[in-house]
Structures are given as C-alpha cells and as structure tokens.
C-alpha positions as CSV (number, residue, x, y, z in Angstrom):
1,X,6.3,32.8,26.0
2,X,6.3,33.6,22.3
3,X,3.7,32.4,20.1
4,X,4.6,30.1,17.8
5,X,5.1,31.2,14.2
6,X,2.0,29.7,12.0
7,X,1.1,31.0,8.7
8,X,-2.1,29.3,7.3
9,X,-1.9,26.6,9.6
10,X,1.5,25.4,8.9
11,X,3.9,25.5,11.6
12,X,6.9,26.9,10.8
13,X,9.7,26.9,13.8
14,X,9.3,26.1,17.1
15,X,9.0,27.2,19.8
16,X,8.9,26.9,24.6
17,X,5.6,25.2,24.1
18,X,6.4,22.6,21.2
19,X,10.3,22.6,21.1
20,X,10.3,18.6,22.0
21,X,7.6,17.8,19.9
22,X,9.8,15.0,18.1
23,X,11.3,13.7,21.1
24,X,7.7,11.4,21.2
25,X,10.0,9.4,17.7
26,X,10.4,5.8,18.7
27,X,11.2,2.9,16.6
28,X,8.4,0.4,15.3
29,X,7.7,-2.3,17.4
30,X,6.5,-4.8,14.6
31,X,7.6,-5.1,11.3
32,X,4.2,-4.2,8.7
33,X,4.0,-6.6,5.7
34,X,6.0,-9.2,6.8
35,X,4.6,-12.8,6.1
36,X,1.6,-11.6,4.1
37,X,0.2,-13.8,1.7
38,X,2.9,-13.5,-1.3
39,X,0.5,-13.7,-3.7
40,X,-1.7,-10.3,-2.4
41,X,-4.7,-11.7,-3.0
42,X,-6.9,-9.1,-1.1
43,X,-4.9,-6.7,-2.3
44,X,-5.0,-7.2,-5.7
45,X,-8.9,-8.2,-6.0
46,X,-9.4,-4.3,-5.9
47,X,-7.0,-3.6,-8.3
48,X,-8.2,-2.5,-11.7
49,X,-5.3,-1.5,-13.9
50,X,-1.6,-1.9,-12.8
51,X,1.6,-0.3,-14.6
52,X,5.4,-1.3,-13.5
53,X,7.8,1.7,-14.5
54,X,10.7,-0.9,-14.5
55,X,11.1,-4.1,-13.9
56,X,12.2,-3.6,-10.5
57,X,11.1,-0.9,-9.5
58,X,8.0,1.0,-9.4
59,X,4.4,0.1,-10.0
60,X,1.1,2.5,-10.3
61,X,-2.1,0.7,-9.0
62,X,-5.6,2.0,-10.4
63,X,-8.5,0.9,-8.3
64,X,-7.5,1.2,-5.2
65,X,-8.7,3.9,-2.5
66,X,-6.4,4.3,0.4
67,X,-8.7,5.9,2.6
68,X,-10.8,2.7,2.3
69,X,-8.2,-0.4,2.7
70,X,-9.2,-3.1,5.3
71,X,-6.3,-4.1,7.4
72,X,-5.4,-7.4,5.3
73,X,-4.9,-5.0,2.5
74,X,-2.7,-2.2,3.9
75,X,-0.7,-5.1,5.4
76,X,-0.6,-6.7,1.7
77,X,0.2,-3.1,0.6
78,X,3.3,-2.7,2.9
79,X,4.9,-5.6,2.1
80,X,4.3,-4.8,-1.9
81,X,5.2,-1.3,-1.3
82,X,8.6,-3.2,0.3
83,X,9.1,-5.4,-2.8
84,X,8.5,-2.6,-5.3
85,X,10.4,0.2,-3.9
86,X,7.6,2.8,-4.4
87,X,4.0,2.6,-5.3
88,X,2.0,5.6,-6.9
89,X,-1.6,5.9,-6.9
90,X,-3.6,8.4,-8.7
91,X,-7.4,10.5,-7.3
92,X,-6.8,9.8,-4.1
93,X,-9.2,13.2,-3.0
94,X,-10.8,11.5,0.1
95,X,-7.4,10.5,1.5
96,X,-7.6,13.7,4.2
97,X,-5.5,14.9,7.0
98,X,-7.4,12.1,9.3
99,X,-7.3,9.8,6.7
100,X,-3.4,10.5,5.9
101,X,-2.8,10.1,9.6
102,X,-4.8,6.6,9.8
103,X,-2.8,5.1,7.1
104,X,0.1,5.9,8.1
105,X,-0.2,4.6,11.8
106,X,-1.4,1.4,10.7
107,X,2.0,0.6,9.8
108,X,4.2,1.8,13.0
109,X,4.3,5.0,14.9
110,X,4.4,8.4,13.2
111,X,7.2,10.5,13.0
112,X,7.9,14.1,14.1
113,X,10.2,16.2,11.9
114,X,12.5,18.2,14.2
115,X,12.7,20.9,11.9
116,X,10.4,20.6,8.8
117,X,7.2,22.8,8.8
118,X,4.0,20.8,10.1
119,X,0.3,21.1,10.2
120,X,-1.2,22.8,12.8
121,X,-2.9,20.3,14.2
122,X,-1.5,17.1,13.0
123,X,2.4,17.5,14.0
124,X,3.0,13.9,12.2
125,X,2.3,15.7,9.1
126,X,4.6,17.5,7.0
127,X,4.5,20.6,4.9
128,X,6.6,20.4,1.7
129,X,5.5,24.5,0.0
130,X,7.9,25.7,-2.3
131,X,6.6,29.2,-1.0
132,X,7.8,28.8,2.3
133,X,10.9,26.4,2.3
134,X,14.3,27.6,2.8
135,X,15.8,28.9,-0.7
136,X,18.6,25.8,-0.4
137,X,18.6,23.0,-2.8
138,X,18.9,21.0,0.2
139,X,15.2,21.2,0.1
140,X,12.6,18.5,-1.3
141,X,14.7,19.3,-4.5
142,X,17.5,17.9,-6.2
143,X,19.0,16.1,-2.9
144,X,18.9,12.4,-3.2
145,X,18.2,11.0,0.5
146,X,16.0,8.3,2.4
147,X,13.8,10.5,4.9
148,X,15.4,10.8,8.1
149,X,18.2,8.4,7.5
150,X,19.6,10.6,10.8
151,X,17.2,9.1,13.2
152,X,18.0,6.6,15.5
153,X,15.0,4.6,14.2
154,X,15.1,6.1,10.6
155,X,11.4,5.6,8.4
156,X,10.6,2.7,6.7
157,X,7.2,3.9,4.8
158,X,6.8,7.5,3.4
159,X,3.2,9.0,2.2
160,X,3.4,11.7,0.1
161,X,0.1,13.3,-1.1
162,X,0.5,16.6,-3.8
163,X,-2.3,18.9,-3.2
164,X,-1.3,21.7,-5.7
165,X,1.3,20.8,-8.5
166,X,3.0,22.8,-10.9
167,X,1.9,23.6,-14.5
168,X,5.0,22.0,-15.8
169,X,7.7,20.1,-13.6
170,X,8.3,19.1,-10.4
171,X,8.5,15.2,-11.6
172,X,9.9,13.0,-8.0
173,X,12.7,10.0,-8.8
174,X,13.6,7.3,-7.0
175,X,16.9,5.2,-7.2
176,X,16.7,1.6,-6.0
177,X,19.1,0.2,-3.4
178,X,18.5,-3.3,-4.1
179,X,20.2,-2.8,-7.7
180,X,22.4,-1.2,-6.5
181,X,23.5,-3.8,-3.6
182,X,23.4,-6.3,-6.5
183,X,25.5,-4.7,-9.0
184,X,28.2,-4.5,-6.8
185,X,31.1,-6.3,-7.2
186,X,31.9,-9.8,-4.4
187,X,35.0,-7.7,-3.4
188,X,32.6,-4.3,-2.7
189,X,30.4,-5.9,-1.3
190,X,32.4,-8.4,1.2
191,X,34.1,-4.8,2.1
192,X,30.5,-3.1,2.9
193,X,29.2,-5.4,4.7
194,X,31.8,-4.9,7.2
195,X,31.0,-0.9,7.6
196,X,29.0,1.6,9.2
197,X,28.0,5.0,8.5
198,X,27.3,7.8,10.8
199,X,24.2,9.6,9.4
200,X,23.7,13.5,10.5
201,X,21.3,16.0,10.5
202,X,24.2,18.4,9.8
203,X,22.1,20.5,6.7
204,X,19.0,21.1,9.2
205,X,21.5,22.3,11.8
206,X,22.7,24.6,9.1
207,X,19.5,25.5,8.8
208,X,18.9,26.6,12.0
209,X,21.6,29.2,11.7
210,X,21.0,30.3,8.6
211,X,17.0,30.8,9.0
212,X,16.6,31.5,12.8
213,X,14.3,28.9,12.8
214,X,13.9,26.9,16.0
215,X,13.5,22.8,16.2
216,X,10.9,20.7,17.3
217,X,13.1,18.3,19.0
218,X,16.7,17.2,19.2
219,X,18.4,16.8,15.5
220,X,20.4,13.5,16.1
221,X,23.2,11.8,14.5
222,X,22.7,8.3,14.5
223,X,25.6,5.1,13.2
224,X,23.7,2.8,10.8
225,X,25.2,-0.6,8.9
226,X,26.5,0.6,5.1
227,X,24.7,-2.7,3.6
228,X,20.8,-2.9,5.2
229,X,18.5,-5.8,5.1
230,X,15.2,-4.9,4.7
231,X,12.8,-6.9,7.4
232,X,9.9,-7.4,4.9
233,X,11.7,-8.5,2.0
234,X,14.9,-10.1,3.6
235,X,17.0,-8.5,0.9
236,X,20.3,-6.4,1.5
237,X,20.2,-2.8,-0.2
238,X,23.1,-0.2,-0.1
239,X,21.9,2.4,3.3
240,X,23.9,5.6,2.5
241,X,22.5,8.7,0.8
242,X,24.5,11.7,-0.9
243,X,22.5,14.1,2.1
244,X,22.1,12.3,5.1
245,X,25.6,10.1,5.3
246,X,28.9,12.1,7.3
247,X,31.5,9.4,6.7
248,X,32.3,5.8,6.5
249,X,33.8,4.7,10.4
250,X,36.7,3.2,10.5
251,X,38.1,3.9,7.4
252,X,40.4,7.2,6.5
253,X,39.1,10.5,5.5
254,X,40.1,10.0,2.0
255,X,38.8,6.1,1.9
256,X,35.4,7.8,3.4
257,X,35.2,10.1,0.7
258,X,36.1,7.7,-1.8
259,X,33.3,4.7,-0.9
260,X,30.9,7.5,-0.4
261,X,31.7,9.1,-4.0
262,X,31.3,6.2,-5.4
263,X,28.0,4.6,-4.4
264,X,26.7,8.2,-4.3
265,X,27.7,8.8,-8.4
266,X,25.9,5.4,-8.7
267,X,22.4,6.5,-7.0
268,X,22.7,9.9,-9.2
269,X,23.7,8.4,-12.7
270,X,22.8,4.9,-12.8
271,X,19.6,4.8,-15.0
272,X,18.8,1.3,-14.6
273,X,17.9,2.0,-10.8
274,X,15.9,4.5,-11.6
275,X,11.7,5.6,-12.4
276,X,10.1,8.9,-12.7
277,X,7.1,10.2,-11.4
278,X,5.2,12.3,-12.8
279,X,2.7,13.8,-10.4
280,X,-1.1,15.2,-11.0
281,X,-3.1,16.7,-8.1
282,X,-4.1,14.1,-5.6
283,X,-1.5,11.9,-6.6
284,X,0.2,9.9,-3.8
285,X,3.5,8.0,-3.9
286,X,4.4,5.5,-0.9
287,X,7.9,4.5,-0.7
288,X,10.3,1.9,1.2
289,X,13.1,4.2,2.8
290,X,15.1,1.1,3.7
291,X,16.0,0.3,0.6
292,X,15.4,3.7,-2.0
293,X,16.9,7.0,-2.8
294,X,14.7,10.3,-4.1
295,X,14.8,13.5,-5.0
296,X,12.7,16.1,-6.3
297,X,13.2,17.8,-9.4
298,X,13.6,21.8,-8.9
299,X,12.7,22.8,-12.8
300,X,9.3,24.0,-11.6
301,X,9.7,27.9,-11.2
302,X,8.2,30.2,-11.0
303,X,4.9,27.8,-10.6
304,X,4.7,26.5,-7.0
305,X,3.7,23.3,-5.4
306,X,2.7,21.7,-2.0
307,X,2.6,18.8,-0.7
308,X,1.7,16.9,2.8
309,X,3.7,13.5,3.8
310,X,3.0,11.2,6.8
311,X,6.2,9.8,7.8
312,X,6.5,6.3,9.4
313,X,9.3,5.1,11.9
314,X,10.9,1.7,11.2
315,X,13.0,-0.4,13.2
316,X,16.6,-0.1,14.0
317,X,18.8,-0.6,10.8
318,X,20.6,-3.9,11.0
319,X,22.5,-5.9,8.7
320,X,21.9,-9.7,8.3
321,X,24.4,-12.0,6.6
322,X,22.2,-14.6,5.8
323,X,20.0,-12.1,3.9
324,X,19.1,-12.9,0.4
325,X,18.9,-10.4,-2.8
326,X,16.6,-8.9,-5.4
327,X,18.8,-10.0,-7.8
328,X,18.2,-13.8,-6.6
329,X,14.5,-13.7,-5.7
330,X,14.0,-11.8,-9.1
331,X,15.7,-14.7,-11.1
332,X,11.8,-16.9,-10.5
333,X,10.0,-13.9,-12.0
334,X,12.3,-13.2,-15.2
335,X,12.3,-17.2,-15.8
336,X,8.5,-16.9,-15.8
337,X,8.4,-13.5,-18.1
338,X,11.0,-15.3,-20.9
339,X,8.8,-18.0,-21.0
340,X,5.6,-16.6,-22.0
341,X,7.8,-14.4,-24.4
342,X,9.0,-17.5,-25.5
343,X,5.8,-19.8,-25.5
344,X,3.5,-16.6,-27.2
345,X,6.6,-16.2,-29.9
346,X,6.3,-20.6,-30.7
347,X,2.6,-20.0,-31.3
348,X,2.8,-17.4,-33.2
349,X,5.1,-19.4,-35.4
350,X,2.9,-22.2,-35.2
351,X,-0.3,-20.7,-36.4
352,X,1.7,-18.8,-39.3
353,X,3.0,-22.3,-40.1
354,X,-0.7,-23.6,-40.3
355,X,-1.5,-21.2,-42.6
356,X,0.9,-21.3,-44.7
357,X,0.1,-25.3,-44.7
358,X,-3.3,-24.3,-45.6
359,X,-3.0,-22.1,-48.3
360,X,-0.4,-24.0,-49.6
C-alpha cells in the first residue's frame, strides 16, 4: 500500500486507505435556522457593530465570537446567514480546527471533498493554498459556483476562515440568487420553474487526469431543479452556476446553452447582486449555497494565501411552487427604511421652520 501523499499536514490525493473517505456525505436530516425567532434576539444581544454591504445582501457582525455561540445563537445565525446570503466576521483567532469542526456540525453533517486537499486529521476540512492547488482557474479563483452543487445533497452553509492573506488582493464575491430569481421576467420564470439541471463534477475529473491525483470518494453528477427554494427562508433563488451546471434537461443543446448563458452573464455582470469581501487574517465568511454564487479573485500573485473551510451538507434541492420571494418579503423592510427617511427628512424641515419662526 502506498502512503498517502501529505505535505505539512495537508492531504493532497488519495489513496487504498482513504480512497472512500467522502462516500460517509449524506444529506442533512433537519433543516438549521428554520422557525427561529425572526427578530434574533439572542443573536443580536452580542452584537456590537453591524454593516450591510447591500441592501440585500451581505452584512459584517462585530461582537460576535463563533467559537463561543450557544445553540439558540448558531440557530439564529443560520437562519440570518440564510436571509442575508453571506455573513463576515472579523478576529475570529480562537475559532480552531476543533472549534471550525464544532460549528459547522451544529448545523448538519460535514462534508468530504472527493478531491480537494484536506487536513490531516480533520478530513471535513478543506485546504484552499494557492501554493499547492492545481495552476487552473478552475480553482478557488475566478470560477463563480455554489460548493459542491454536484452532490446529491449539495451544501447549504460554507465556513471559510483565511489564515494567511495576501499583501494586496485576493478580495471573495458573492452574487445573490434571490435577485436574480426576482428580476426575472413572469415568462422566464414560468419556463424555469419547469427545468432541471444536471450538475457535474466534470473539472475535478479533469483534474484527475491532468494532475495524477487520486479521489477521496466517488465524484457524482447529480439532477437538481433550475429554480430552488431555500428551506429557511422559503424563497425561490436561480440553482445553476457557470462551473458546476452540464446542461438544461429536456431542452436542446442550443436552448441549454442559451438559458445557461444567460443566467450565467447575469451572476457575472449584474452588479446589483453583488458584494465584495475584503478579507484580513482571521477573517471568516459564512455563506447560504442554496441561494449564492462566489468566486475568488486571482489578482493576488505572486503573494500567496490559505485558507481552511468546513463544509456543510444540506438537504435535497427541491422546488416549491408555493414559495415566496425576497423581492416580496423585502417590500415590509424598504416600507419601513422610506419612512424614517421620510419621517427624519419632515423633522428636519420642521425644526428649520421653527427657527426660522423664531428668528423671524
């Protein structure tokens, strides 16, 4: 039997011993987040400073530990993590290899990466090092995907920690599915709905050619619905990515191309769907793969950078037709945010009026 190949305790191919490693995947059993308190309160009573990067997308919470949640938090946390697309947190030094791990697994079962480089001893998590990853820009780089979209039970939650970043570069974006579901026009949508998509893991078998590399486990191909609905939320969100997604079924070659094309140029160039991170050392971004693209950025060389992510199953992707929207569920919250514009603009004119009135 060979030994496996390790290099400072990363795994990089596998091998007799550990060649079904990621056969263990399985889909979540429960569905984290869902009917938490909608107001967070547990959450949010630890929360010092928060910043949304858009409206709709993207919020960076100061105050908050990770390796220190109690279980109502994380449960508050997935369900805001769900609403907001991606949450970034900044110092998160104590959040260790256990501690990663712990997080992750309080939210559904960990997945295995059937080819990505691991740790040694935790399997579950993954080594993003631009000094050892395959010179492809189907890397961590400039490759807008969900994770493991090719799974039969594809990740709902990823945790990504950066424990070495580059001196300039190497910023993360995400592209949200939700606005892009909602942008759509009726006649799109009515067609989408009616769709699947066969997902592959066609580049990692490319991969294994190309690099010699063995897997961990079997690389699957796996038929998921073209319009999602997220279990946390209950919103529909666009489920195809420019990597991961073979073809439409049950369309034509050319029709495939063209729906695929089209919602792909939307992910890439639509800037309204879109938030940049930009990432110090001990930063950690969790995202809701259900319903959000990324991508890294690959303008870093030569400075280097690595990374470790915890990857967590979700359910089986289903569609619901009686799922609601962002766009609809949003409408509350921008009523709310044009009336305090509104009422802090009257009183503003009010108290000018008074003093003109008094120095009059």
């Amino acid at each position: 039997m060979s030994p496996t190949p390790v290099v400072h305790g990363i795994v990089l191919s596998g091998d007799e011993k550990d060649a079904s490693l990621a056969e263990r995947n399985t889909h979540a059993t429960r569905v984290a987040g869902k009917g938490v308190d909608p107001e967070k309160k547990a959450l949010f009573a630890s929360v010092t400073k928060r910043i949304d990067y858009s409206p709709k997308l993207g919020t960076e919470l100061h105050g908050i530990k990770l390796a220190q949640l109690t279980d109502q938090q994380a449960e508050e946390l997935a369900a805001f993590i769900s609403e907001r697309g991606v949450v970034f947190f900044r110092d998160q030094d104590d959040l260790d290899n256990k501690e990663h791990v712990r997080l992750g697994r309080r939210w559904g079962p960990l997945h295995v990466h059937p080819f990505v480089p691991h740790n040694q001893q935790d399997p579950e998590i993954i080594v993003l090092d631009s000094r050892i990853s395959p010179p492809t820009r189907f890397n961590t780089n400039d490759s807008w995907h969900s994770d493991v979209s090719f799974e039969p039970a594809p990740a709902s939650y990823s945790i990504l920690k950066f424990e070495e970043i580059p001196e300039s570069g190497g910023n993360t974006i995400w592209s949200n599915g939700y606005e892009l579901y909602d942008d759509l026009s009726q006649p799109i949508k009515t067609l989408l709905e009616g769709l699947t998509a066969t997902h592959s893991s066609d580049i990692f078998k490319l991969l294994v050619q190309t690099s010699g590399r063995k897997t961990f486990g079997q690389l699957n191909d796996s038929v998921h619905p073209v319009i999602r609905t997220n279990p946390v939320t209950g919103w529909k969100s666009v489920f195809i990515n420019p990597v991961f997604t073979r073809e439409i079924n049950g369309v034509t070659p050319a029709e495939s191309k063209w729906i695929l094309d089209y919602l792909g140029d939307l992910i890439v160039k639509k800037l309204q769907y879109q938030v940049r991170f930009n990432w110090e050392k001990n930063s950690v971004a969790i995202w809701d793969n259900r319903s959000n693209y990324h991508t890294g950025v690959p303008d870093f060389k030569p400075y280097h950078r690595r990374g470790v992510r915890v990857t967590v199953s979700g359910e089986i992707p289903y569609y619901d037709p009686n799922s609601g929207t962002q766009a609809k569920a949003w409408e509350a919250t921008a009523n709310a945010i044009i009336a305090k514009q509104e009422a802090a603009e009257k009183a503003k004119a009010d108290a000018e009026a008074n003093n003109s009135a008094k120095t009059a």
